[in-house]
N, C-alpha and C positions, 0 to 999 in steps of 0.2 A: 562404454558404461558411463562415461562422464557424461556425456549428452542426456542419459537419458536420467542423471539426477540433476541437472542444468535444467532439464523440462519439467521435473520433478517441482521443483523451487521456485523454477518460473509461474508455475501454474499458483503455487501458493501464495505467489507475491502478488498476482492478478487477482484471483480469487477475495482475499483482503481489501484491496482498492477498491475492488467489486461493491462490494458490502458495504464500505464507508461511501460511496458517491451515492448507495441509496440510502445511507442513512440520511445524507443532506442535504437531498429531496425531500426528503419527509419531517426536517425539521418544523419546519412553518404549521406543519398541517396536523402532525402528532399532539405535537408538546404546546398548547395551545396555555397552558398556567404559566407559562416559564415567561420572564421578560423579555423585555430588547437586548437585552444584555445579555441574560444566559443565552439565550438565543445565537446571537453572536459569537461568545465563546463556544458554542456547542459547535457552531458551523468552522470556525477558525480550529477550532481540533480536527472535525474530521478533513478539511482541506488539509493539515499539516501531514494526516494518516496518508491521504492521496497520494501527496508530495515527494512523501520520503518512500515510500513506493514505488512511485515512478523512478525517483535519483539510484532505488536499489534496485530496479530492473537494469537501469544501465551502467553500472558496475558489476554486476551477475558475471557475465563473458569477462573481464578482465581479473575478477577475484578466481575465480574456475581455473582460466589460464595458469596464471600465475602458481596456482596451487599444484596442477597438474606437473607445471614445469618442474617443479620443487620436489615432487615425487620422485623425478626420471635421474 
């Protein structure tokens, strides 16, 4: 059963990353009023969004463990 909320989770935490890497593709080409500036910050958000996604895919398996264990 933990596997399959571990896949559960995992799928959402990709899903998200998902989303934001197309959002910031499309900054350039969308938001065409926006400055160099918001620009910038637009892209530096959604790269942080990517980031901390990725750093919470790879604590996923150690937070699960650990809670499991704590269970038993």
């Amino acid at each position: 059963m933990a596997h399959i909320l571990v896949a559960i989770v995992t799928m959402g935490f990709i899903w998200f990353a998902w989303i934001n890497f197309r959002l910031l593709g499309r900054v350039r080409a969308s938001d065409a009023h926006l400055t160099d500036e918001e620009k910038a910050i637009m892209q530096s958000r959604y790269m942080t969004r990517i980031i901390l996604c990725l750093v919470s895919l790879a604590a996923i398996p150690f937070i699960f463990g650990y809670l499991t264990e704590m269970s038993l």
